[in-house]
C-alpha positions as CSV (number, residue, x, y, z in Angstrom):
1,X,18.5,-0.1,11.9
2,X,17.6,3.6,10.2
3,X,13.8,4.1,10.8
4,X,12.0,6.9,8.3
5,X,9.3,8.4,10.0
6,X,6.6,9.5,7.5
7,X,4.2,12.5,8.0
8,X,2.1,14.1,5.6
9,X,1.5,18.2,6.6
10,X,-1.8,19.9,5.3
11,X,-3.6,22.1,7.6
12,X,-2.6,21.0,10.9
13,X,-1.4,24.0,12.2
14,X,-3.6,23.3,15.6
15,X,-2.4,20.0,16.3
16,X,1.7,19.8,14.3
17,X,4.0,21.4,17.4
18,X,2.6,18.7,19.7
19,X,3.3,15.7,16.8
20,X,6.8,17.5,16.2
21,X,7.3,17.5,19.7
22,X,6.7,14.2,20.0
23,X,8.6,12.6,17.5
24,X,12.0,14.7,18.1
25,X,11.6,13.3,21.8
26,X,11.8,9.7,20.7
27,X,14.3,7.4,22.8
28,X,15.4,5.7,19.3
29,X,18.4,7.4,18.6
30,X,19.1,6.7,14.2
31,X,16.4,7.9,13.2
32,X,15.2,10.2,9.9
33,X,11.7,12.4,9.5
34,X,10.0,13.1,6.3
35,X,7.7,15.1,6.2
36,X,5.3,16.5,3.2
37,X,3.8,19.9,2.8
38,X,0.8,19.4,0.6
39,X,0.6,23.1,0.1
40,X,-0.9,23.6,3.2
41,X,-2.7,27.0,3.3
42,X,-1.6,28.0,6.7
43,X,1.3,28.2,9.0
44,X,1.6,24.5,9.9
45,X,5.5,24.6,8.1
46,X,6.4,27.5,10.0
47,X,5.5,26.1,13.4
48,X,7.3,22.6,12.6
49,X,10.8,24.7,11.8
50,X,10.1,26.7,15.1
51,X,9.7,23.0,17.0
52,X,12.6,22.2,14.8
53,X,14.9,25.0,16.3
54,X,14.5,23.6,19.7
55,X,15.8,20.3,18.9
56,X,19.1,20.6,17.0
57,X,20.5,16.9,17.3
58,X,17.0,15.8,15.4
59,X,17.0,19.2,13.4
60,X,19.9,17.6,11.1
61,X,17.8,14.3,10.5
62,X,14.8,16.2,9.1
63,X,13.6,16.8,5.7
64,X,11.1,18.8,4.8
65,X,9.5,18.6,1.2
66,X,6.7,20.7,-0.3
67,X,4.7,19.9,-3.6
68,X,4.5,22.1,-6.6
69,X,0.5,21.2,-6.0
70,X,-1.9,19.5,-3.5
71,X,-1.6,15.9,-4.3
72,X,-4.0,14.4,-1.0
73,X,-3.1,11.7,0.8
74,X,-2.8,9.1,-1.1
75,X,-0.1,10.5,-2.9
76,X,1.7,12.2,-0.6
77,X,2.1,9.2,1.4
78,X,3.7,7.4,-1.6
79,X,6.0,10.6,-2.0
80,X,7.1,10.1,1.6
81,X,7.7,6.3,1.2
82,X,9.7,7.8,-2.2
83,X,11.9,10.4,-0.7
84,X,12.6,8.3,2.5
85,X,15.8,6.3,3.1
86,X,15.5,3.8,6.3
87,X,15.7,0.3,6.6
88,X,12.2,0.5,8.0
89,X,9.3,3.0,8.1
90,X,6.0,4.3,10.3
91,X,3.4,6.9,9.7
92,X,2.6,9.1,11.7
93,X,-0.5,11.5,10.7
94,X,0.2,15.1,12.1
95,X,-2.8,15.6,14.4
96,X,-1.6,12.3,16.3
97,X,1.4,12.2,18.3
98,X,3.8,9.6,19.6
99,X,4.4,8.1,23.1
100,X,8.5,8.4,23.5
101,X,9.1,4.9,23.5
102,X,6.8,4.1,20.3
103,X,9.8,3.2,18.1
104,X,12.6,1.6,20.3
105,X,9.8,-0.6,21.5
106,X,8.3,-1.3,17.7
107,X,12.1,-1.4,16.9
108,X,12.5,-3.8,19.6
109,X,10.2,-6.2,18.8
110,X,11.0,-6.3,14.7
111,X,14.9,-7.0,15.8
112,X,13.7,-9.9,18.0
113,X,11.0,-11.8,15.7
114,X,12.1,-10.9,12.2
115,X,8.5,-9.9,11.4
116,X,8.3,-7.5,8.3
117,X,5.0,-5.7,10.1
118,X,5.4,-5.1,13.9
119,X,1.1,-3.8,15.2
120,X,1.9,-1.9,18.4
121,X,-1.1,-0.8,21.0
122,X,-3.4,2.6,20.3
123,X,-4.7,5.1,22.0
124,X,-7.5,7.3,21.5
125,X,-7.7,11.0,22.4
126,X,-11.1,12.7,23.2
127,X,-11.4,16.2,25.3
128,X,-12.1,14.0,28.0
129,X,-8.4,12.6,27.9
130,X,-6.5,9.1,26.7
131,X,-8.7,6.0,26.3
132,X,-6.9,2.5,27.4
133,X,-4.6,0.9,25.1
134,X,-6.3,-0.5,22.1
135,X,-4.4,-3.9,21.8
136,X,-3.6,-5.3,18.6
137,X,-4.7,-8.4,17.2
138,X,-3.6,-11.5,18.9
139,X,-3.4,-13.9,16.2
140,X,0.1,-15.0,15.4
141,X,-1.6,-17.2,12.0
142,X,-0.8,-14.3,8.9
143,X,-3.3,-15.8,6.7
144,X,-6.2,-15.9,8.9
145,X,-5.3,-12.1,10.2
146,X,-5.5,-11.3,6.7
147,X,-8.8,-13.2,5.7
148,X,-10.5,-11.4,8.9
149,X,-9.0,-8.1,7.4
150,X,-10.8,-8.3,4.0
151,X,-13.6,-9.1,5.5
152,X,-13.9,-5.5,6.6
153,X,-14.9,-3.7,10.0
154,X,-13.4,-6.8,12.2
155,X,-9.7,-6.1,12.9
156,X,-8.0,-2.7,12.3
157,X,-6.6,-2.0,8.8
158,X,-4.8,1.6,9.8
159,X,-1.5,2.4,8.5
160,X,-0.3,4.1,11.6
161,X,0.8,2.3,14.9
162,X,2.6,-0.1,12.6
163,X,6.7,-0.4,11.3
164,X,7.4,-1.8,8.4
165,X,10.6,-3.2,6.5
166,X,11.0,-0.9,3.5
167,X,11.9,-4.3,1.2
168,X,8.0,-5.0,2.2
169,X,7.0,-2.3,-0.5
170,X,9.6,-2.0,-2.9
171,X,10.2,-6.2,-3.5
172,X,6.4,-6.0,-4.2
173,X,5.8,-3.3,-6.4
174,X,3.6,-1.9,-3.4
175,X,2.9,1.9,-4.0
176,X,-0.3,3.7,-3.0
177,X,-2.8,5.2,-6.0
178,X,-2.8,8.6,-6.7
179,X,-6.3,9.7,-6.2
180,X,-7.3,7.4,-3.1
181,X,-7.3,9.6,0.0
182,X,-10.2,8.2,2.1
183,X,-9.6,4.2,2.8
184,X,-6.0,4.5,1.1
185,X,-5.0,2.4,4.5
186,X,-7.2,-0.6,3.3
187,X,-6.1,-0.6,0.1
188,X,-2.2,-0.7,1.1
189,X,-2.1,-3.3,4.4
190,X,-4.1,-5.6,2.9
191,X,-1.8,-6.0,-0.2
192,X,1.1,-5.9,2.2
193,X,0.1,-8.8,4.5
194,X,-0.9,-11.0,1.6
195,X,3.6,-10.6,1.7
196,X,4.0,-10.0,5.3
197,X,5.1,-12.1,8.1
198,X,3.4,-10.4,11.5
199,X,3.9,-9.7,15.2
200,X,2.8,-7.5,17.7
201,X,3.6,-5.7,21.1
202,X,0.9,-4.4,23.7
203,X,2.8,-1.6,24.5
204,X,1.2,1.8,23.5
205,X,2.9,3.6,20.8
206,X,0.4,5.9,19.3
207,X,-2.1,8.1,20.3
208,X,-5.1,9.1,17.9
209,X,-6.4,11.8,18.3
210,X,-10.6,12.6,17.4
211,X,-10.6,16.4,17.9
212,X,-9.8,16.9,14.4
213,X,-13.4,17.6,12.6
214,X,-10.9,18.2,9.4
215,X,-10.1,15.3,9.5
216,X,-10.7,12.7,6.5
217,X,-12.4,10.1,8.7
218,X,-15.1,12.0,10.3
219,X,-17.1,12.9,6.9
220,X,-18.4,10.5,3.9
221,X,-18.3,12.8,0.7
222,X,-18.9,11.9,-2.8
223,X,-15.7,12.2,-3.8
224,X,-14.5,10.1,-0.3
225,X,-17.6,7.3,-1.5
226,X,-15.5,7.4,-4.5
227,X,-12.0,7.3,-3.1
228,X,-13.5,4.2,-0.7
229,X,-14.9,2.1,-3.5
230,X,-11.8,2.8,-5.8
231,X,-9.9,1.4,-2.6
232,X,-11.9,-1.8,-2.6
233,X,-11.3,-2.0,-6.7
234,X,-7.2,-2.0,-6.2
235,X,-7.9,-4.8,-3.3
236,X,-10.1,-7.1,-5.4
237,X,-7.7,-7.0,-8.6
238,X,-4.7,-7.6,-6.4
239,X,-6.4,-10.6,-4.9
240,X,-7.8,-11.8,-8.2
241,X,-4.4,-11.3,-10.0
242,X,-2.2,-12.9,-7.1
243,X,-4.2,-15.7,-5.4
244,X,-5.4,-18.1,-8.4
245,X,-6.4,-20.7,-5.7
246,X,-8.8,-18.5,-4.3
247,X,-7.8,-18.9,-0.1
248,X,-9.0,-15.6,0.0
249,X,-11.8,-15.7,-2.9
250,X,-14.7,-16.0,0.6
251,X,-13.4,-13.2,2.5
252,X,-13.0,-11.1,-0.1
253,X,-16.2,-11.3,-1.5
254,X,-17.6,-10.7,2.2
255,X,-15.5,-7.6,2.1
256,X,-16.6,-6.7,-1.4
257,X,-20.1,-6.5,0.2
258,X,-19.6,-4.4,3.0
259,X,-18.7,-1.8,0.0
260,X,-22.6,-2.1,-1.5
261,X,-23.8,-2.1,2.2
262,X,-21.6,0.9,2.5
263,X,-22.8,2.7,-0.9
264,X,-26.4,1.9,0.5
265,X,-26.7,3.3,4.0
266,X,-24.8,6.5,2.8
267,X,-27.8,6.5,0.4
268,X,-25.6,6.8,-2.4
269,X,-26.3,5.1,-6.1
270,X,-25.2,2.0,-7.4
271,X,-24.6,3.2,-11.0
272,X,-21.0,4.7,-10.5
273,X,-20.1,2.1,-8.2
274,X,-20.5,-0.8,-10.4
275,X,-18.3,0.1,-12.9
276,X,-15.5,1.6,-10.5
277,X,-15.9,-1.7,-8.3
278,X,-15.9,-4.1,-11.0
279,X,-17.3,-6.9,-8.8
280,X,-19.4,-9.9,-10.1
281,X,-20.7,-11.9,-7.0
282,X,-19.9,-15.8,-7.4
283,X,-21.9,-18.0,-6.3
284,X,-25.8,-18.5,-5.1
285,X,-25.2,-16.8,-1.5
286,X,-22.9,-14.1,-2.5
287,X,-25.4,-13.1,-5.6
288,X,-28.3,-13.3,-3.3
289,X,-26.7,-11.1,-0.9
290,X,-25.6,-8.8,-3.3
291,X,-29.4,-8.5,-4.8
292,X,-30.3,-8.1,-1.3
293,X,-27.8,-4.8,-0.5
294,X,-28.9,-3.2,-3.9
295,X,-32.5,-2.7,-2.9
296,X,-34.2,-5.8,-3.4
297,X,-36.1,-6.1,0.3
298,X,-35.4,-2.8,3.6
299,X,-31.6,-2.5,4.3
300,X,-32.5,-3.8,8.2
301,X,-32.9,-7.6,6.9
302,X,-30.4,-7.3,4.1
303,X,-27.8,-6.2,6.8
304,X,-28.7,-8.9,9.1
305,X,-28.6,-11.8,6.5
306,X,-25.3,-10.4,5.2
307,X,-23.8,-10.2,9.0
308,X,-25.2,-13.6,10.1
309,X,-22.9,-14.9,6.9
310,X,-20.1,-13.1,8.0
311,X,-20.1,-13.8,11.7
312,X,-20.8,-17.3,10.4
313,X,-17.7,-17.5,8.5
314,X,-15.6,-15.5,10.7
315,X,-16.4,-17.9,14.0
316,X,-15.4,-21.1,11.7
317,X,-12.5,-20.0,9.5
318,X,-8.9,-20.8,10.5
């Protein structure tokens, strides 16, 4: 089986030798890198050749593509998935890095169960060193994992630490939206497992790094309060479009809340949001709470009466 391994390149010229290094030392042998220069303004291309150079079996597996303009995430992701060939894929952001088992073990597992998504275990990298291995959900039931999911903030929605059968995307029509570079994982993996069939390994094959204060998930801009409800908008019109008996109508509207709690505590407006959400609560509880998150009574009780809800649901639902 040909694995594509995906990386988007912008400004990582700190962090890219050790996630080059790390993915040309993989045990998996047929293997192919992509990898996306987003017109990165500093010399993170030239060090990736240099790491290239010192690798010449992987060096003929590489491709290296550059944009004629900075696309940002979203897209460039979807130009990766474009431009790569295997019978399966993983991301890899370039500030991360790879443990050199990650694939044959994810590759491993996929070959065994047949699953078209195989989670593997995280780690997370501080100045203080590795953290212990994040284990994936244990849930083998796909349509609770995926009702947990759009509930938000429960189980892990990240694109990385995951392989996935190409066919997963392009049976699907599954393609990531230009413009949506902060919560672009959400708006993919959800869609995905509404498809997927799951399983899992303990095993540690990535390590995430938080030393990157570049990076997209330590800051909550406008534009990224944009990109995050714009996220939630492709979510709740794939839902609404593809599941007409509603098994997922409760979860999703729990989820769609977490997006006004969100808007709230980052004391942002509600009058963009509304009409980029598009999201009418049904139903006395779901309207109350809604009222609630807006402003109608101190964001401490409307957080706790939207959280008792969830854990409510969430402690019941199979």
């Amino acid at each position: 089986m040909k694995i594509s391994v995906l990386v988007p390149v912008y400004g990582v010229e700190k962090y890219i030798a050790r996630c080059a290094e790390s993915l040309f030392g993989q045990t998996y042998g047929d293997l192919e890198y992509v990898f996306v220069d987003d017109c990165t303004p500093d010399s993170s291309i030239c060090i990736l050749r240099s790491v290239m150079e010192r690798h010449p079996v992987r060096k003929t597996q590489v491709k290296i593509i550059r944009n004629d303009e900075n696309m940002g995430i979203g897209a460039v992701r979807q130009r990766l998935i474009d431009e790569s060939t295997g019978d399966a894929l993983t991301f890899v952001d370039s500030d991360d890095y790879l443990p050199p088992r990650a694939v044959e073990l994810l590759a491993a597992e996929m070959g065994r169960s047949g699953a078209d998504i195989v989670d593997g275990g995280w780690q997370r990298v501080t100045r203080e060193g590795a953290s212990a291995v994040n284990r994936p959900y244990q849930g083998r039931d796909e349509k609770h994992y995926l009702r947990l999911m759009l509930c938000q903030n429960i189980v892990s929605n990240r694109l990385w630490g995951r392989l996935y059968r190409r066919r997963l995307f392009t049976d699907n029509g599954i393609r990531l939206a230009p413009g949506i570079d902060y919560c672009e994982d959400y708006s993919v993996i959800t869609r995905l497992m509404f498809h997927a069939r799951r399983s899992f390994i303990d095993d540690s094959v990535y390590y995430y790094c938080d030393d990157n204060a570049g990076s997209y998930t330590h800051t909550m801009s406008p534009r990224h309060m944009r990109s995050f409800v714009m996220s939630n908008r492709v979510v709740l019109d794939f839902f609404t479009s593809n599941d007409p008996q509603g098994r997922y109508s409760f979860p999703l509207q729990i989820g769609m809340l977490n997006v006004l709690r969100t808007v709230r505590r980052n004391g942002y407006g509600f009058g963009d949001v509304d009409g980029l959400l598009g999201y009418a609560p049904k139903g006395l509880v779901f309207r109350m709470l809604a009222s609630m998150l807006r402003g109608k009574c101190p964001l401490r009780i409307a957080e706790t009466a939207y959280l008792a809800v969830r854990k409510l649901y969430t402690s019941t639902t199979k």
